[in-house]
Structures are given as C-alpha cells and as structure tokens.
PDB file with one MODEL, atoms N, CA, C and O in Angstrom:
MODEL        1
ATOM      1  N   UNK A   1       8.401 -22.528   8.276  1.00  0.00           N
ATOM      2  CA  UNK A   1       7.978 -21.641   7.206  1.00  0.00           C
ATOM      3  C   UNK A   1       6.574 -21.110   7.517  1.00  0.00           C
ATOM      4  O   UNK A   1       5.775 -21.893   8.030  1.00  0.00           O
ATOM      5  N   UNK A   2       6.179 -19.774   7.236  1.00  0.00           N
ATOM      6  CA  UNK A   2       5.656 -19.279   7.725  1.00  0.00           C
ATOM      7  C   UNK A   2       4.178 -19.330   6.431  1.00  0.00           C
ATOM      8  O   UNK A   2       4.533 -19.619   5.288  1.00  0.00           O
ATOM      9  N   UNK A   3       2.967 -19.117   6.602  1.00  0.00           N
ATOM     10  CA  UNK A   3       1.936 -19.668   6.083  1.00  0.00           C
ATOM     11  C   UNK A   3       1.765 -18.551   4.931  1.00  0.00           C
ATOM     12  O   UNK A   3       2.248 -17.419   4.940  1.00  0.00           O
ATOM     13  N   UNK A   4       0.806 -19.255   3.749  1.00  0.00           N
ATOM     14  CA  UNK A   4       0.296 -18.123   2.947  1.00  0.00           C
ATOM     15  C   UNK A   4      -0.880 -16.713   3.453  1.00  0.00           C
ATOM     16  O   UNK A   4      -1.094 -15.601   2.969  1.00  0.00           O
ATOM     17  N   UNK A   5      -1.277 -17.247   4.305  1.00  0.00           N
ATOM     18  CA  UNK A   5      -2.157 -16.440   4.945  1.00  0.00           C
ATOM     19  C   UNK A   5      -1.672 -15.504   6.037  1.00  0.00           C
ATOM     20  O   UNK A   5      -2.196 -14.423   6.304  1.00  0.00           O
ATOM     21  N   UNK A   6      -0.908 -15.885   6.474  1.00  0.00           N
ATOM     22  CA  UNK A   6       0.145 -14.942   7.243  1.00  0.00           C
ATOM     23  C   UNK A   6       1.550 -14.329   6.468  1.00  0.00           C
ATOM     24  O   UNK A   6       2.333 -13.546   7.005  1.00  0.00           O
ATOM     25  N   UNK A   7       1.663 -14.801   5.259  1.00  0.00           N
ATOM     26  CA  UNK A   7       2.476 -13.924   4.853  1.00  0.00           C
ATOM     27  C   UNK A   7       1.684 -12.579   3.794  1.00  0.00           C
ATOM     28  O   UNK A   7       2.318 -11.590   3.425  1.00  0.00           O
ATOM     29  N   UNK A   8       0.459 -12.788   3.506  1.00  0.00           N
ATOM     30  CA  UNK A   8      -0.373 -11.800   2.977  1.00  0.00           C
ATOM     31  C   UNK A   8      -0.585 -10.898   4.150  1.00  0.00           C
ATOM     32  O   UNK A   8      -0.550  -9.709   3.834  1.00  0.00           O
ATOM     33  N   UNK A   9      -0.760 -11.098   5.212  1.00  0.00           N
ATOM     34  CA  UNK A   9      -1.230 -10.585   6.389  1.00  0.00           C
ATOM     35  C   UNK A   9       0.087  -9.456   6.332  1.00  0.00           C
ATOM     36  O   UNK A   9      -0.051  -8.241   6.478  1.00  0.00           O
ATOM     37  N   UNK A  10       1.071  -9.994   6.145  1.00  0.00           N
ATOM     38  CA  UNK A  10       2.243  -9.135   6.906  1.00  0.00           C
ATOM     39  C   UNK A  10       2.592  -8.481   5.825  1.00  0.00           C
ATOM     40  O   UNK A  10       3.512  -7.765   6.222  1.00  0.00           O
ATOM     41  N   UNK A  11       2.399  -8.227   4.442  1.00  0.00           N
ATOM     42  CA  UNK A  11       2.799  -7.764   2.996  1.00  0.00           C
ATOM     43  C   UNK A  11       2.934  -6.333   3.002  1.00  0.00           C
ATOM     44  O   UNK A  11       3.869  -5.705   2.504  1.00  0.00           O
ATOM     45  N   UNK A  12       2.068  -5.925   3.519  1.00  0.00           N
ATOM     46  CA  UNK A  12       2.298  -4.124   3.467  1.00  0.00           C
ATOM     47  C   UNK A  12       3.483  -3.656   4.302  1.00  0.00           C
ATOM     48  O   UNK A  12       4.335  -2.827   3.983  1.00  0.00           O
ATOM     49  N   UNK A  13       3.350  -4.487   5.660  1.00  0.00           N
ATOM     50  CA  UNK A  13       4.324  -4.361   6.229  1.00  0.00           C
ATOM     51  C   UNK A  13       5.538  -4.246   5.898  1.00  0.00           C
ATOM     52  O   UNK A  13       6.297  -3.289   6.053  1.00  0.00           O
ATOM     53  N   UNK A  14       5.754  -5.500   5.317  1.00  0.00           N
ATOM     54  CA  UNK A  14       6.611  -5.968   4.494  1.00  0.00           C
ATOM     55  C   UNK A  14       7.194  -4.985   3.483  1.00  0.00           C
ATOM     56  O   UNK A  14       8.395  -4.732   3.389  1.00  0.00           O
ATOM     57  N   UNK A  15       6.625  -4.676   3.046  1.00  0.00           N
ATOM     58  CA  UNK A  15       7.120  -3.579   1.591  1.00  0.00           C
ATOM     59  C   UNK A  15       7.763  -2.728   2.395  1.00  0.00           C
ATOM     60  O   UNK A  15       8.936  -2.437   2.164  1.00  0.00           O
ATOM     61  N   UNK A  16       6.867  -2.045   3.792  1.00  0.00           N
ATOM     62  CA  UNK A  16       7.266  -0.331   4.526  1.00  0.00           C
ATOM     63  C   UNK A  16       8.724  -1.074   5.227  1.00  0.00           C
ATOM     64  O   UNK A  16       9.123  -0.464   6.219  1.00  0.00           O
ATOM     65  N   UNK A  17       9.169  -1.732   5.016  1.00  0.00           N
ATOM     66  CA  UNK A  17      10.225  -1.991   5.852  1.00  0.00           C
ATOM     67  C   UNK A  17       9.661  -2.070   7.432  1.00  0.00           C
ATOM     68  O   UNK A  17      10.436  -1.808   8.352  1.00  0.00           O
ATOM     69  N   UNK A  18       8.460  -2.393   7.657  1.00  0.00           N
ATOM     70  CA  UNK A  18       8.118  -2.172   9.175  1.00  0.00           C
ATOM     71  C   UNK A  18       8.154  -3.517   9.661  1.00  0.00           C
ATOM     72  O   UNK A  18       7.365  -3.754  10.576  1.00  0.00           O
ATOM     73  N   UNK A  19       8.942  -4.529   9.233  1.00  0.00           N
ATOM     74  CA  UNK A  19       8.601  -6.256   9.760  1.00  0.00           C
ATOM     75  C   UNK A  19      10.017  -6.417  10.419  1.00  0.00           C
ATOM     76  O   UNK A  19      11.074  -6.020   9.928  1.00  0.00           O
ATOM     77  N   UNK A  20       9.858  -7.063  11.608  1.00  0.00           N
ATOM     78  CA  UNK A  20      11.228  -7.498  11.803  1.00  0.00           C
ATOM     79  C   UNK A  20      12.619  -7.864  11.177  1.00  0.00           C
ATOM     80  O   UNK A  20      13.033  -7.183  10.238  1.00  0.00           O
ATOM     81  N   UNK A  21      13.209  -8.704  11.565  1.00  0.00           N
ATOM     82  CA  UNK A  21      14.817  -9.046  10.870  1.00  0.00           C
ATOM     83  C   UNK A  21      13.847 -10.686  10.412  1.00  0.00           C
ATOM     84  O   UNK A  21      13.559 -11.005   9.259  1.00  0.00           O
ATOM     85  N   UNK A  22      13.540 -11.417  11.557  1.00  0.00           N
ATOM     86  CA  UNK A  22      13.166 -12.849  11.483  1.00  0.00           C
ATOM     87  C   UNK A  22      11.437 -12.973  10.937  1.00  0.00           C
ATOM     88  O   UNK A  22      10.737 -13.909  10.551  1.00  0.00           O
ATOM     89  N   UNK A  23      11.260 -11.789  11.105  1.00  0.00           N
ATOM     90  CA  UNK A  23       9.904 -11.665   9.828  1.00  0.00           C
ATOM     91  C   UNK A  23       9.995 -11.579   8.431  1.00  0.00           C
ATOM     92  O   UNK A  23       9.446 -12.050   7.435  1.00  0.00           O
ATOM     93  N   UNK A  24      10.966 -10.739   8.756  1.00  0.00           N
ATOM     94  CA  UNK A  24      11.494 -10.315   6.934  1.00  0.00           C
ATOM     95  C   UNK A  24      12.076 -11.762   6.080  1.00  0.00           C
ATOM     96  O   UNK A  24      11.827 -12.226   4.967  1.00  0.00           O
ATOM     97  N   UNK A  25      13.053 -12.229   7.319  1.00  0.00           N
ATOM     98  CA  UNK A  25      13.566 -13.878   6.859  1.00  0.00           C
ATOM     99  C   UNK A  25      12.724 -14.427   6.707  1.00  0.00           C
ATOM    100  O   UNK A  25      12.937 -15.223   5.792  1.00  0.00           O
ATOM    101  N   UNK A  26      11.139 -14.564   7.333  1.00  0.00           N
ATOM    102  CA  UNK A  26      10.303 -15.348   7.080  1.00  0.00           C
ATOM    103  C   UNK A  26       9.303 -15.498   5.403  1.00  0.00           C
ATOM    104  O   UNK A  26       9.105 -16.221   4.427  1.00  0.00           O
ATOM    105  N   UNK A  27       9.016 -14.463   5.922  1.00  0.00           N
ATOM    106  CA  UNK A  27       8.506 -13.795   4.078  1.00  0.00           C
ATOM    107  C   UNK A  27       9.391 -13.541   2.772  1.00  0.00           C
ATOM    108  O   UNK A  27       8.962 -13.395   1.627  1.00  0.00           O
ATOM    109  N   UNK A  28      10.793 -13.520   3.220  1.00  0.00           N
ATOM    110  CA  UNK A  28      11.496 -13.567   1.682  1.00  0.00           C
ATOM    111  C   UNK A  28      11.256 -15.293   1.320  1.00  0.00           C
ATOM    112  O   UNK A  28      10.910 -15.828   0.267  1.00  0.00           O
ATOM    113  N   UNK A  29      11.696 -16.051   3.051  1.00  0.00           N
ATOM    114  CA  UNK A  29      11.756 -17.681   2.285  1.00  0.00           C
ATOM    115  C   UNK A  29      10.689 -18.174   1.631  1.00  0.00           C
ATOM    116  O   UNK A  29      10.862 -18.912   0.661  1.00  0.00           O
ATOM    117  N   UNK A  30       9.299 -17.801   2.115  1.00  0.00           N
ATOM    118  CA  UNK A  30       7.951 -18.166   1.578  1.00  0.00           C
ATOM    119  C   UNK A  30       7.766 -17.255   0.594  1.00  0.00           C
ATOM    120  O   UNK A  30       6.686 -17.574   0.097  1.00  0.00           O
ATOM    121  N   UNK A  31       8.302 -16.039  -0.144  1.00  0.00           N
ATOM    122  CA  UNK A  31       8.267 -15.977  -1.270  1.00  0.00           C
ATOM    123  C   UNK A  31       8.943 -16.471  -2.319  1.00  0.00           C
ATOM    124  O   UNK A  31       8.549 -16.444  -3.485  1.00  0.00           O
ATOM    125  N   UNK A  32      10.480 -17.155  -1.726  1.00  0.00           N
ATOM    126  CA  UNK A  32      11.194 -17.847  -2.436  1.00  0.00           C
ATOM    127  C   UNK A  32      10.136 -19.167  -2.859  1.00  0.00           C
ATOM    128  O   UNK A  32      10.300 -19.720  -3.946  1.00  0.00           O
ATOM    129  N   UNK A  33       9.337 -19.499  -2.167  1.00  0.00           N
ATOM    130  CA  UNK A  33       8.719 -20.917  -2.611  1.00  0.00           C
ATOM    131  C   UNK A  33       7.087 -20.742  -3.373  1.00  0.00           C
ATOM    132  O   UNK A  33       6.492 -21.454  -4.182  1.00  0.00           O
ATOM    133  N   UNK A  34       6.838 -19.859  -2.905  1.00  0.00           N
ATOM    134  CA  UNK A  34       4.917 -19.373  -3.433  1.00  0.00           C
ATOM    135  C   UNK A  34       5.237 -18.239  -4.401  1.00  0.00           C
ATOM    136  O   UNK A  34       5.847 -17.180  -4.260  1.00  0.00           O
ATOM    137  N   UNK A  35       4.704 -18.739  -5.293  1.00  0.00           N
ATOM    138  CA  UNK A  35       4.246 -18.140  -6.603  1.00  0.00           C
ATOM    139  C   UNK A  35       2.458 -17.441  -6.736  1.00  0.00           C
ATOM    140  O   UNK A  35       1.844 -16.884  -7.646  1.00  0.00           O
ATOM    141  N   UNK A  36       2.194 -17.743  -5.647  1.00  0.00           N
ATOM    142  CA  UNK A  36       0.619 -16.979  -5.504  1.00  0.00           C
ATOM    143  C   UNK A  36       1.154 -15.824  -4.860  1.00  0.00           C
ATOM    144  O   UNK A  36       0.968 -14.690  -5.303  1.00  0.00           O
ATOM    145  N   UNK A  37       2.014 -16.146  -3.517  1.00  0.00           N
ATOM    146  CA  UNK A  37       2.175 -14.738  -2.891  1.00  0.00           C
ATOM    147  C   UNK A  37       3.080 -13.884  -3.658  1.00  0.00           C
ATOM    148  O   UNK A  37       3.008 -12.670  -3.851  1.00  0.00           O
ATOM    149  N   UNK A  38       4.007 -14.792  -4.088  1.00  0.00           N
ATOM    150  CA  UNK A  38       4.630 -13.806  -4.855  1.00  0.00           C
ATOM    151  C   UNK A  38       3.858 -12.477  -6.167  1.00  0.00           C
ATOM    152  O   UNK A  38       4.238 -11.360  -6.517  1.00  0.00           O
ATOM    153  N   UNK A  39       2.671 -13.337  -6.551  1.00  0.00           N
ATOM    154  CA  UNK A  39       1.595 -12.545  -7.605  1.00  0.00           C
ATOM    155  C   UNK A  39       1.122 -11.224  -6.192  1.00  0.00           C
ATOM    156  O   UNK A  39       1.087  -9.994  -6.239  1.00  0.00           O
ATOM    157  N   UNK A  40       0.903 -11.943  -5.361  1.00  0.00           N
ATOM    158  CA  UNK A  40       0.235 -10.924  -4.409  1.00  0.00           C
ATOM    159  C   UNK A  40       1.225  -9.744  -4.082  1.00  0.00           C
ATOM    160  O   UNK A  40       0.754  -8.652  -3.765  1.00  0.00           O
ATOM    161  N   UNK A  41       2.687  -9.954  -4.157  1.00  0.00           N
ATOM    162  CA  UNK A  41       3.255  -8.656  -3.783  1.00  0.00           C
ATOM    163  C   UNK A  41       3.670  -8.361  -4.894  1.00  0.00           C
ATOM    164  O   UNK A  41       4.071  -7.197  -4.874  1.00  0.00           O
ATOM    165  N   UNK A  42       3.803  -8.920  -6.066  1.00  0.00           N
ATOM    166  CA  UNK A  42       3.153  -7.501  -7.613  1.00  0.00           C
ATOM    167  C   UNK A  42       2.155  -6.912  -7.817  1.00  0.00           C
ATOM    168  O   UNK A  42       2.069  -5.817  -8.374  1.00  0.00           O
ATOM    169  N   UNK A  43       1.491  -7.409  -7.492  1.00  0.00           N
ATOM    170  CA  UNK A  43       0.024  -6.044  -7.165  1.00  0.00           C
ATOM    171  C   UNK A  43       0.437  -5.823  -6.247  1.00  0.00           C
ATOM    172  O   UNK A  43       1.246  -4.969  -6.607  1.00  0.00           O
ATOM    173  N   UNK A  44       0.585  -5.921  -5.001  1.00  0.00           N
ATOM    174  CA  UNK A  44       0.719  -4.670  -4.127  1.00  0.00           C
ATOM    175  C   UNK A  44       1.500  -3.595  -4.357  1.00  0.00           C
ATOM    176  O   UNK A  44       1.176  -2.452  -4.033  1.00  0.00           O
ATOM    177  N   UNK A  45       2.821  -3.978  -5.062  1.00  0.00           N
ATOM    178  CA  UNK A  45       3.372  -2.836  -5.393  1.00  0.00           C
ATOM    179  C   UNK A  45       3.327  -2.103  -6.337  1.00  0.00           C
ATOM    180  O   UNK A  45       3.865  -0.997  -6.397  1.00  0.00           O
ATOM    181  N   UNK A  46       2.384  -2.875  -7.578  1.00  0.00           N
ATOM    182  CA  UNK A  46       1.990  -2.021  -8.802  1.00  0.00           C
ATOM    183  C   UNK A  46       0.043  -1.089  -8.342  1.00  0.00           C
ATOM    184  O   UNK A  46      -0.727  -0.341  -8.944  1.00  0.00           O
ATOM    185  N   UNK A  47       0.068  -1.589  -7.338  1.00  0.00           N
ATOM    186  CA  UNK A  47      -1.225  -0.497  -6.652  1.00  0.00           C
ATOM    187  C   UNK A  47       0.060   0.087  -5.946  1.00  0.00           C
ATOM    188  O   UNK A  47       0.949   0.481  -6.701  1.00  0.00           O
ATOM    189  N   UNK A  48       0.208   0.161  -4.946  1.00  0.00           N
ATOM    190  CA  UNK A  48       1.339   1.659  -4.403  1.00  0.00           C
ATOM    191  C   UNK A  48       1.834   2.072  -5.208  1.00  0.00           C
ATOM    192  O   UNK A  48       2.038   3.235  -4.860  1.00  0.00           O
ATOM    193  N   UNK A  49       2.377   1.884  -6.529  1.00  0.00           N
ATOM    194  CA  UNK A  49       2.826   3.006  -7.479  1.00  0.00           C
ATOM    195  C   UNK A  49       1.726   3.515  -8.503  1.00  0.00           C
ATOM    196  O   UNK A  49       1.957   4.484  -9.227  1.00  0.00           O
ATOM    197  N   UNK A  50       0.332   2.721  -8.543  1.00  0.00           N
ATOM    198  CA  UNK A  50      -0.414   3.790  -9.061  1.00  0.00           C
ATOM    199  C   UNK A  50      -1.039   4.993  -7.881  1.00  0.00           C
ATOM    200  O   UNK A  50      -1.375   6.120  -8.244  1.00  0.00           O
ATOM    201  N   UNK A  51      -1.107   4.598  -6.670  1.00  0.00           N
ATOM    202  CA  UNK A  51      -1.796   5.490  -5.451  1.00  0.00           C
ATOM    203  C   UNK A  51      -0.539   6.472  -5.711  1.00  0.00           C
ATOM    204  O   UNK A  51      -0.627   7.667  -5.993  1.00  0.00           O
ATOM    205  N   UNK A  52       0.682   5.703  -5.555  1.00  0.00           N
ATOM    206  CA  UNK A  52       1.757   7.693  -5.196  1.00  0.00           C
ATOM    207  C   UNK A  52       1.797   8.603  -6.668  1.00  0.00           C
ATOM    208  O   UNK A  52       1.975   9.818  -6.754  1.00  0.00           O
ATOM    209  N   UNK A  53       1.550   7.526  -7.911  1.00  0.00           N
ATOM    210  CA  UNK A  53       1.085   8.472  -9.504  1.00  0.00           C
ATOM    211  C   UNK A  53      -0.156   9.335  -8.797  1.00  0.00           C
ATOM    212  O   UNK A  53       0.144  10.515  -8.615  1.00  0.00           O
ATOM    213  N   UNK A  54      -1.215   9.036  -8.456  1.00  0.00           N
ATOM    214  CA  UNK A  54      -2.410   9.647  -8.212  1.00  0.00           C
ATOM    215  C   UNK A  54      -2.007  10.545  -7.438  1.00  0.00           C
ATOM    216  O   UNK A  54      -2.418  11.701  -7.537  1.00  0.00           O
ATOM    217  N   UNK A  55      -1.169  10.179  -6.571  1.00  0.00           N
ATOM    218  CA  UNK A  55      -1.238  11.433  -5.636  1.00  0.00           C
ATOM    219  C   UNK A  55      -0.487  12.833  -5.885  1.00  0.00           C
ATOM    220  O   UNK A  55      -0.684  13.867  -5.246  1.00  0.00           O
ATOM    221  N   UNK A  56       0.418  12.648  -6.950  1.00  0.00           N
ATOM    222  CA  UNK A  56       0.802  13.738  -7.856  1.00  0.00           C
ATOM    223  C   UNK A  56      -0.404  14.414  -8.391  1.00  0.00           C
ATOM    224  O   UNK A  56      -0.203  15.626  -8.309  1.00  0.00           O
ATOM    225  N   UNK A  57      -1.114  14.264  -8.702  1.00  0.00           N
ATOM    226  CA  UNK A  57      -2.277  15.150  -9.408  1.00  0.00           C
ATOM    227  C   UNK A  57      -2.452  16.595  -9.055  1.00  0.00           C
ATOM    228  O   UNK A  57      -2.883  17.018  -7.983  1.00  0.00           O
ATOM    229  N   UNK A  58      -2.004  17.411 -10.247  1.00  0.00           N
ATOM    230  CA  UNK A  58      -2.084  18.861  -9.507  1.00  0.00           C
ATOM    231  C   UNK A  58      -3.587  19.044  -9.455  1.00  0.00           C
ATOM    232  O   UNK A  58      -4.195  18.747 -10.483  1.00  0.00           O
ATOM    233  N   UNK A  59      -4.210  19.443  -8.521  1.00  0.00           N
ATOM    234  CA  UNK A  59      -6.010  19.917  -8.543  1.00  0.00           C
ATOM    235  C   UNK A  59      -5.808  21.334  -9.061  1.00  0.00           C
ATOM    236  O   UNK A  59      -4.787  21.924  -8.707  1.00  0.00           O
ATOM    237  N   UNK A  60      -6.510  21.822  -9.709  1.00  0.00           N
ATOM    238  CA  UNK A  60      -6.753  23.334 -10.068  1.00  0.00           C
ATOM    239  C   UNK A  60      -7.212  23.814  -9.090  1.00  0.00           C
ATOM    240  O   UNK A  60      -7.683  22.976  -8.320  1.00  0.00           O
ATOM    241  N   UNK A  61      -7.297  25.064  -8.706  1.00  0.00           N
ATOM    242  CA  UNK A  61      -6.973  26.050  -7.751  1.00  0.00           C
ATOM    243  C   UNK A  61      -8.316  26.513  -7.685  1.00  0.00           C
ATOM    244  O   UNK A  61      -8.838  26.815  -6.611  1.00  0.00           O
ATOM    245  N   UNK A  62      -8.844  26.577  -8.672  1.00  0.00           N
ATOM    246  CA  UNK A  62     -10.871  26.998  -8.370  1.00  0.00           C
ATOM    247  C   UNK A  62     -11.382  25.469  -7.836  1.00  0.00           C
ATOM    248  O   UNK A  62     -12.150  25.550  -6.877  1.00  0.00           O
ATOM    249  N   UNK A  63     -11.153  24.407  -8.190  1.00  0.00           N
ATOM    250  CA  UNK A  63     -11.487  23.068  -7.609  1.00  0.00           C
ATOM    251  C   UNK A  63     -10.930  23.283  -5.692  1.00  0.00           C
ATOM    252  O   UNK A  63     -11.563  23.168  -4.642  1.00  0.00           O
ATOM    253  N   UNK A  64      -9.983  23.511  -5.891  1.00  0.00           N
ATOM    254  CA  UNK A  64      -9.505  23.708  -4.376  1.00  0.00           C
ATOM    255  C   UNK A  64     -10.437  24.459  -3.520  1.00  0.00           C
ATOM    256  O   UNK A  64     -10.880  23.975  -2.479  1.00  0.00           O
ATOM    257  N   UNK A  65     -10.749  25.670  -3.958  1.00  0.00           N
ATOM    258  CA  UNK A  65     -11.762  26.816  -3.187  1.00  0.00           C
ATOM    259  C   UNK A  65     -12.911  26.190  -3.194  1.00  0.00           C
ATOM    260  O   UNK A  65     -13.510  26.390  -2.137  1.00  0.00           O
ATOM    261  N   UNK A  66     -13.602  25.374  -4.084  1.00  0.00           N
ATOM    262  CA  UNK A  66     -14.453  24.897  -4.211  1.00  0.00           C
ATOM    263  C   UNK A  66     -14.732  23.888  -3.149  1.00  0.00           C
ATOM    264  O   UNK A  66     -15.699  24.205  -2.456  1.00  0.00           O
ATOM    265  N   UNK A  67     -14.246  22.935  -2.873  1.00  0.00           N
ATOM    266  CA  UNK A  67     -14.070  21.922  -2.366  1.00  0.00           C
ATOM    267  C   UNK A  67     -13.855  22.597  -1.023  1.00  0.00           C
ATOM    268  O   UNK A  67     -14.733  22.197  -0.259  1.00  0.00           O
ATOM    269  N   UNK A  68     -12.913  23.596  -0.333  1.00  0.00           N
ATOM    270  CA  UNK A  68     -12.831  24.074   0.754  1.00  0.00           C
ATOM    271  C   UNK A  68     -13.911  24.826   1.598  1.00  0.00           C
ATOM    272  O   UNK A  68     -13.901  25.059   2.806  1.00  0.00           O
ATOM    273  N   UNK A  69     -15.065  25.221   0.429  1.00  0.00           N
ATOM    274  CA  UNK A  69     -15.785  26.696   0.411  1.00  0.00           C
ATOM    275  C   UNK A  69     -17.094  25.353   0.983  1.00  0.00           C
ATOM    276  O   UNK A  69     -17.808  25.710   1.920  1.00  0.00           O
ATOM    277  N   UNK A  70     -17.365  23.747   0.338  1.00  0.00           N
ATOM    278  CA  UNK A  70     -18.199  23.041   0.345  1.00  0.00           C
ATOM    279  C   UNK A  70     -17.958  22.501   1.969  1.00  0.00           C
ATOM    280  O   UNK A  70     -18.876  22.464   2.788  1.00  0.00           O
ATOM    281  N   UNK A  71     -16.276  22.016   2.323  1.00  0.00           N
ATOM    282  CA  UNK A  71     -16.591  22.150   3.459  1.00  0.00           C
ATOM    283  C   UNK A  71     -16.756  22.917   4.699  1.00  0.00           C
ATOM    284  O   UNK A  71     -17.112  22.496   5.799  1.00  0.00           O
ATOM    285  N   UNK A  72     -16.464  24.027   4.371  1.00  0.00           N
ATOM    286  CA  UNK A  72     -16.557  25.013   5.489  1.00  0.00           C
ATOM    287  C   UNK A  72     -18.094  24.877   5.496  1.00  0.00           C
ATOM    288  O   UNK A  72     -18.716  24.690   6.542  1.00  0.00           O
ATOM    289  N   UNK A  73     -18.692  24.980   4.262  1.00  0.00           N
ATOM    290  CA  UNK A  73     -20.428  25.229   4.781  1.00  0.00           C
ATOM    291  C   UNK A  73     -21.393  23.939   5.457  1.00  0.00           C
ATOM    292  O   UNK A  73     -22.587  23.875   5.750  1.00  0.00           O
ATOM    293  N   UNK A  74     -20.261  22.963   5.545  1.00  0.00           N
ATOM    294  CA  UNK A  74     -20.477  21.685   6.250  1.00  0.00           C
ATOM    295  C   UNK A  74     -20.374  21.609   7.679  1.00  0.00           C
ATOM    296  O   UNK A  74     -21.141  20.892   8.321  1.00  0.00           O
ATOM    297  N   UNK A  75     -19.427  22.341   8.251  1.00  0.00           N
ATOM    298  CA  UNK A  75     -19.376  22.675   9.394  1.00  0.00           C
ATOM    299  C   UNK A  75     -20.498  23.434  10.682  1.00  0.00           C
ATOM    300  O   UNK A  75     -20.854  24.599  10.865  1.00  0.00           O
ATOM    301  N   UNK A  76     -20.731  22.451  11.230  1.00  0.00           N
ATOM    302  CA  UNK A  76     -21.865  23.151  12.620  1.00  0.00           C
ATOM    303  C   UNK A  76     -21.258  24.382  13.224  1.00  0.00           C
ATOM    304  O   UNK A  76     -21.839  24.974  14.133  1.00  0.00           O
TER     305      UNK A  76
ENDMDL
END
C-alpha cells in the first residue's frame, strides 16, 4: 500500500486520468482506507470546480482592450 504522502503527490494526477492502471489501483486502495486523503481529494475537486466556474467569467470587452492596450505598452 502505497503511502499518504505519495498518494497526495499523485492526486492531480489522479483526478486527470494521467496515473497508470497499478497507480490508479494504488490510490483507489489507500483511499479506500485514509480518510485524510480522502478529505484531500474533496478539496481538490471542489477547487477544480471552483477554477473551471471562474474560468467562465465573461470579461467585458472595454476591460479586454484595456488590459491588451496595458500590455502592448509593456512591450520593449
């Protein structure tokens, strides 16, 4: 069984589907048993669903020029 500190390590991963077959086996069994990590991948996934809410945000369109107009005059 694979450690609490290495299964935090691998958590994002974890969520993106980017962990192996025998990684993935590793981290479901140690979440079957830890109740800390398990807290740790409800926040992680209740922060990724407030970041992809945020990232809906329509910006207004004078904010846009604005912001574009600030960095162009940033540029050497």
């Amino acid at each position: 069984m694979i450690s609490c500190s290495e299964a935090v390590r691998q958590l994002w991963e974890y969520l993106d589907g980017l962990v192996g077959e025998l990684e993935h086996a590793s981290i479901e069994a140690h979440l079957a048993r830890c109740r800390r990590c398990c807290g740790e991948l409800e926040f992680a996934k209740e922060l990724r669903g407030t970041l992809e809410r945020a990232s809906e945000v329509d910006v207004p369109d004078a904010v846009l020029r604005r912001l574009t107009q600030t960095l162009e005059d940033l540029e050497p």
